[in-house]
N, C-alpha and C positions, 0 to 999 in steps of 0.2 A: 479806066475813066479818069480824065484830067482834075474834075471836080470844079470845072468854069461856071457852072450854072446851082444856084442853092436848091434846085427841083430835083429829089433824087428819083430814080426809076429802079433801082434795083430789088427797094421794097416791092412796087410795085410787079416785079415778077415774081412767081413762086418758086422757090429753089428746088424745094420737094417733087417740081414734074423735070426737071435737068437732071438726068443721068448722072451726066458729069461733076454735079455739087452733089452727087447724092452719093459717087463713090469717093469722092474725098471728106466728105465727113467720118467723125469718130465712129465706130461700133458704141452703142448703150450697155450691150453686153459685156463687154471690154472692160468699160467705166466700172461694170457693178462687180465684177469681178477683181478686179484692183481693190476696190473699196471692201471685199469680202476680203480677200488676201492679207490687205493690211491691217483691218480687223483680227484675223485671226493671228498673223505677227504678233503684233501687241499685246495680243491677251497671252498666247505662249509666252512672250518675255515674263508679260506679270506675273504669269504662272510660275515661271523658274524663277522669283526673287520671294513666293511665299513660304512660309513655313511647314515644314514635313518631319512628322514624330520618328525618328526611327524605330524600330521593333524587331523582335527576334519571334518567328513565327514557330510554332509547334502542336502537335498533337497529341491526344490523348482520353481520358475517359475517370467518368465522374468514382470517386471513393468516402472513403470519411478519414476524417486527421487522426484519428484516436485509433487505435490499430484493434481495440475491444472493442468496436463500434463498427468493423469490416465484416464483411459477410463470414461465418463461419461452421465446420463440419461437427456433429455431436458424435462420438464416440460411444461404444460401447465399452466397456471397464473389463467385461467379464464377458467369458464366451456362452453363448446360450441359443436359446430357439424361441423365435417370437410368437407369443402366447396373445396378444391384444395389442392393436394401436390406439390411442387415444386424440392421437387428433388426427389433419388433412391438413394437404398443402395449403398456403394461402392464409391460413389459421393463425391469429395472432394469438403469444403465450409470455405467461409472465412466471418470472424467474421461479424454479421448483416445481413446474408444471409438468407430470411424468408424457412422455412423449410416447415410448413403448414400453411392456410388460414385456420379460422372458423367462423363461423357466431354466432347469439345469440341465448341461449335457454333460458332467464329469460323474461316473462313478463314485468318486469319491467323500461328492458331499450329495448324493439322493437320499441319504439316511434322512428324513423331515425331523427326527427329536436329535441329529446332532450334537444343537449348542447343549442340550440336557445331555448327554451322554460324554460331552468335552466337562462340562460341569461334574460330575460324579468322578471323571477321572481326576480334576483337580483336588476338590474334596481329600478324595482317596490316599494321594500323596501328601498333602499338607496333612494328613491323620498319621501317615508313615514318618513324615518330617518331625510330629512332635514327638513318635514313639521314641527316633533316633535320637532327636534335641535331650529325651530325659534319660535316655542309654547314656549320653554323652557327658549329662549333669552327675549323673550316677556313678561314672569310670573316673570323673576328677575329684568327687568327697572320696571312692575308695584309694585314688593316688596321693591324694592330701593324708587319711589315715595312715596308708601305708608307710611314708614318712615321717610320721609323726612316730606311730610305732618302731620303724628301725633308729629313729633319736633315742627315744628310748631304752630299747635294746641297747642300743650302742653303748648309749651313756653308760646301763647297766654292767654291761661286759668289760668295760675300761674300768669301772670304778674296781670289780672282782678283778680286772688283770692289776692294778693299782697294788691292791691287797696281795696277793700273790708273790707281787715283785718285791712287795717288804718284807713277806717272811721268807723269800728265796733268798734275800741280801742278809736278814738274822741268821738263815742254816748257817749262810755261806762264811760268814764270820768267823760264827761257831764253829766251823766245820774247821776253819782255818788256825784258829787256836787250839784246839784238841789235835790237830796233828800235829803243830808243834808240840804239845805235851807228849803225844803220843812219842814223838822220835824222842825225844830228852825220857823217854821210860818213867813218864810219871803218870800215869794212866794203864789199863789195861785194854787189851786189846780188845773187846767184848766190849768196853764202851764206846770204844773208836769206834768201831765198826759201827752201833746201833747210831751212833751220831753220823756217817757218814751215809746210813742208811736213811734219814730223817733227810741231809741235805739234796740228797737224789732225788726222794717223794717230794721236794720244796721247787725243786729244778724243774720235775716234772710236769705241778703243778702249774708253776708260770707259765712254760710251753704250752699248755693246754689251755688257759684265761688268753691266750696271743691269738689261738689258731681258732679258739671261741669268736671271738673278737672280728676277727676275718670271716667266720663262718655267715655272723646274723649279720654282717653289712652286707654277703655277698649275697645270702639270701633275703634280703628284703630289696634290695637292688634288681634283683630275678624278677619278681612278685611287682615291682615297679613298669619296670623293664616290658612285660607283660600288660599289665593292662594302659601302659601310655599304647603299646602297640594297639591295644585293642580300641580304647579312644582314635587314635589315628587312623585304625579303617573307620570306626562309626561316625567319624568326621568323614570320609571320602566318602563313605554312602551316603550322609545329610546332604553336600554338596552336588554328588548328582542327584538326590532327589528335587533339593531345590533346583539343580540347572532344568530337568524334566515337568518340573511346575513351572517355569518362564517359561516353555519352548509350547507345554498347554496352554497357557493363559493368552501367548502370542499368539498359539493357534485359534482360542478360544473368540479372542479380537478380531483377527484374519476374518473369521466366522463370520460375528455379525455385522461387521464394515459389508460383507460379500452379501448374506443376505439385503442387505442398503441398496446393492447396485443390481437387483432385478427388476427395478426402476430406472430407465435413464431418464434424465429427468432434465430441463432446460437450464443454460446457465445463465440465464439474461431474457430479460425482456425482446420478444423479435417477433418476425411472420416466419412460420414454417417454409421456405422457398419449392426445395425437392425434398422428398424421401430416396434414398438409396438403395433401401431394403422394402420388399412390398409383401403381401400375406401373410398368410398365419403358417408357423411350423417349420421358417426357412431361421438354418442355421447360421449363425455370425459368431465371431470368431473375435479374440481380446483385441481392442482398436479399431473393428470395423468402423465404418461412419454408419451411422445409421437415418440422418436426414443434412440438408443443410439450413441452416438459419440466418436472417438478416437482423442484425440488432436494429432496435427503435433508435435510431441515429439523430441527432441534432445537430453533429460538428460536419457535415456537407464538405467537401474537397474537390480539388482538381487536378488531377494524374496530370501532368504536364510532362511529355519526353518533347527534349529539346537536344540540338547537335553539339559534339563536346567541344567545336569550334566557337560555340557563342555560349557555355557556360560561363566562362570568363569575366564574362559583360554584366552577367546577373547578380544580383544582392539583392536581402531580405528585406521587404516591404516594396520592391518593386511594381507599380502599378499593372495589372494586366487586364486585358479585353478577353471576353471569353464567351462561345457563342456555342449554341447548347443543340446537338440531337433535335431535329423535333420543334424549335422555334424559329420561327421565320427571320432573316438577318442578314441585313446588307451592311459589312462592314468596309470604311475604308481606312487598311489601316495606316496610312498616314497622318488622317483625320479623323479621330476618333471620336471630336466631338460633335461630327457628322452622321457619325455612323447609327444603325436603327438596328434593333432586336437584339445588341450584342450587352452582354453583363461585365459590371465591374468585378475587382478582382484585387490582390494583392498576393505578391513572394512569400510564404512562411516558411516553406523547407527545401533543398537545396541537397540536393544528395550528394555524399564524398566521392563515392564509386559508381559506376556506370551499371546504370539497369539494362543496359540494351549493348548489344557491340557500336560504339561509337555515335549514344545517346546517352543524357543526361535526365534522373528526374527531378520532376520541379512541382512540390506540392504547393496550390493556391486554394488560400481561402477568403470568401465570400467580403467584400468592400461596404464596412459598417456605413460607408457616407456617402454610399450609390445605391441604384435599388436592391431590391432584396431579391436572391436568384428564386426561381420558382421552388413551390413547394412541392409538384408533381414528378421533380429530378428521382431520377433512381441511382442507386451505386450501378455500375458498369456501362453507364449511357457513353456516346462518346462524344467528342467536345473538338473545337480547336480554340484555339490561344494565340493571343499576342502580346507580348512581355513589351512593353513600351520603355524606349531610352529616351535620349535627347534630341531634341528639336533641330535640325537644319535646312539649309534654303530645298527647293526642290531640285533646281540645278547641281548640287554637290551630292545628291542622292543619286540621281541618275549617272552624274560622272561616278561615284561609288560602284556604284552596279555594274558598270559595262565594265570597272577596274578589279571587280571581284574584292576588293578590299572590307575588311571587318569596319562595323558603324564605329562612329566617332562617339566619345566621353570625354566631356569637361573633367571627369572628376573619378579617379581611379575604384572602383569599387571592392571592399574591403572585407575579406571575409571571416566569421565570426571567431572562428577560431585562431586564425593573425590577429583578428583585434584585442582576442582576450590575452594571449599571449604578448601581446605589445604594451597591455593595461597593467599584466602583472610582473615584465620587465620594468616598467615606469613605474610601478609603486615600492620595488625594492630600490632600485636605486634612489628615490624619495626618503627610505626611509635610511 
């Protein structure tokens, strides 16, 4: 069309019955498609420029912190045959609460007046102990006398050899100047002789006050000699008597401690879980279990196993998402503060060594400044985890992923014992 005339006619025909405009127009379909396309473009860009929490996921199963607070087996002490149960599973019991009755299976304590009969025997000895105690008192006043008396003696028999020795020295004097008289002939032989006869009986005399002398020490030294010996066993018989009064009295103790344990009896506060042992008149043997028990727990946990690859990443007080057995929960964990039915959480412990081949555990407990996890959890439920890191775009997550590479940290995280260790290098060199 030239366009000569301002009358147009093109309006005037419908283009919608022409084929030919009908196949050179756009598709609508086309349009809305582009428009869906680019939509969706756009919002994936803005998606990879939002923020995405990293986290190190894991499994695991509810416990308690307090390790006296985890479910545990009661023991038998002593071996026996059970006589009476006192409770049922399920049964809540507080501390001292006897659990089963047993009777005895050893010959050796069915005697029932035993601890009487360990008692008589102790008596018994301790009456033997004091007889020997005053045998023993008895043999040191006669060794003390006996001493006393060979002083005595003694002294007496020196002071006679004393005597002796001076009229042996006057014979011998005499004796010595009458035989010179005698050889110079001015004497008679008759008095020599009876003078030489006196120094002999003088001579004599000393030798016998010496050998006296030697006689009452050697015998009172016998007489000593003797009854230290005899003290010395009546001390060896005191000593095992008294060893034989410890080893009853220990027995005696043994006794009634053992009579104590034909009760076992609860050590704590808890519910009866299982019994181990069931009826009357079945034997158990020292350490069987004989139930298991849950303490009344208030410190609630979270058995966290995580891989020994992303240990590394984690420190105490770390934030965690945790989503329970049993409660309904959609969590995402990029977006945590999206997520629905999952519980807050926090890092308390951090194991040195590997619980698992090529797992780590991670004990969490309950986030005082999120809600409060239920009160119907039980120990052994089981649970999953998400130990939450740092924040990055969603773009460099997904590049992470497909590169297999470990999540990113601002901020090296430092463990308790490097830190203390680092605290008490820096405070020697300080000081």
């Amino acid at each position: 069309m030239l366009n000569f005339s301002k009358q147009r006619i093109d309006k005037m025909v419908p283009q919608d019955r022409l084929y030919s405009l009908r196949a050179l127009k756009t598709p609508s379909a086309g349009k809305i498609l582009a428009k869906w396309l680019i939509g969706i473009m756009l919002i994936f860009v803005l998606v990879l420029f939002l923020p995405w929490q990293q986290n190190i996921r894991g499994t695991g199963k509810m416990t308690a912190l307090n390790p006296m607070n985890r479910p545990q087996t009661v023991q038998a002490v002593i071996a026996g045959q059970i006589r009476k149960w006192h409770v049922r599973e399920g049964q809540f019991i507080n501390k001292g609460d006897t659990i089963i009755t047993i009777s005895e299976v050893k010959e050796k304590y069915f005697d029932p007046k035993l601890l009487f009969r360990l008692e008589e025997q102790i008596n018994a000895k301790e009456g033997s102990i004091g007889s020997k105690e005053q045998k023993a008192n008895a043999l040191r006043r006669q060794i003390t006398a006996l001493r006393d008396a060979m002083r005595i003696k003694i002294e007496q028999s020196q002071a006679k050899l004393e005597a002796e020795k001076f009229r042996f020295q006057n014979a011998e004097n005499q004796f010595q100047r009458n035989k010179k008289l005698f050889a110079a002939g001015n004497i008679p032989l008759t008095k020599f002789q009876d003078i030489e006869y006196k120094y002999q009986g003088s001579q004599a005399d000393y030798l016998n006050a010496k050998i006296e002398l030697d006689r009452v020490e050697a015998e009172y030294l016998d007489k000593i000699s003797k009854a230290e010996s005899e003290l010395s066993n009546t001390q060896a018989d005191l000593f095992d008597s008294q060893a034989e009064v410890s080893k009853l009295r220990n027995e005696f103790a043994n006794m009634q401690i053992r009579n104590n344990q034909y009760q076992v009896l609860s050590p704590q506060n808890g519910y009866v879980v299982k019994a181990m042992m069931a009826g009357i008149g079945e034997t158990i043997k020292e350490g069987d279990a004989v139930c298991t028990i849950m303490p009344q727990a208030s410190d609630m946990a979270v058995e966290l196993y995580v891989k020994a690859m992303d240990v590394p990443l984690l420190s105490k007080g770390r934030s965690v998402r945790v989503e329970f057995d049993g409660w309904p929960a959609l969590q995402f964990s990029g977006w945590p503060s999206v997520s629905v039915g999952t519980f807050g959480g926090r890092v308390e412990v951090i194991d040195y060594v590997n619980s698992k081949p090529g797992e780590f555990r991670v004990l969490v407990i309950p986030d005082t400044l999120e809600q409060a996890w239920p009160s119907q959890l039980r120990v052994g439920s089981g649970i999953k985890g998400w130990v939450m890191l740092d924040d990055v775009p969603v773009w460099y997550e997904i590049w992470r992923q497909l590169n297999g590479f470990p999540p990113s940290l601002y901020e090296e995280p430092l463990d308790e014992a490097i830190q203390h260790n680092s605290n008490s290098t820096g405070g020697k060199k300080g000081k």
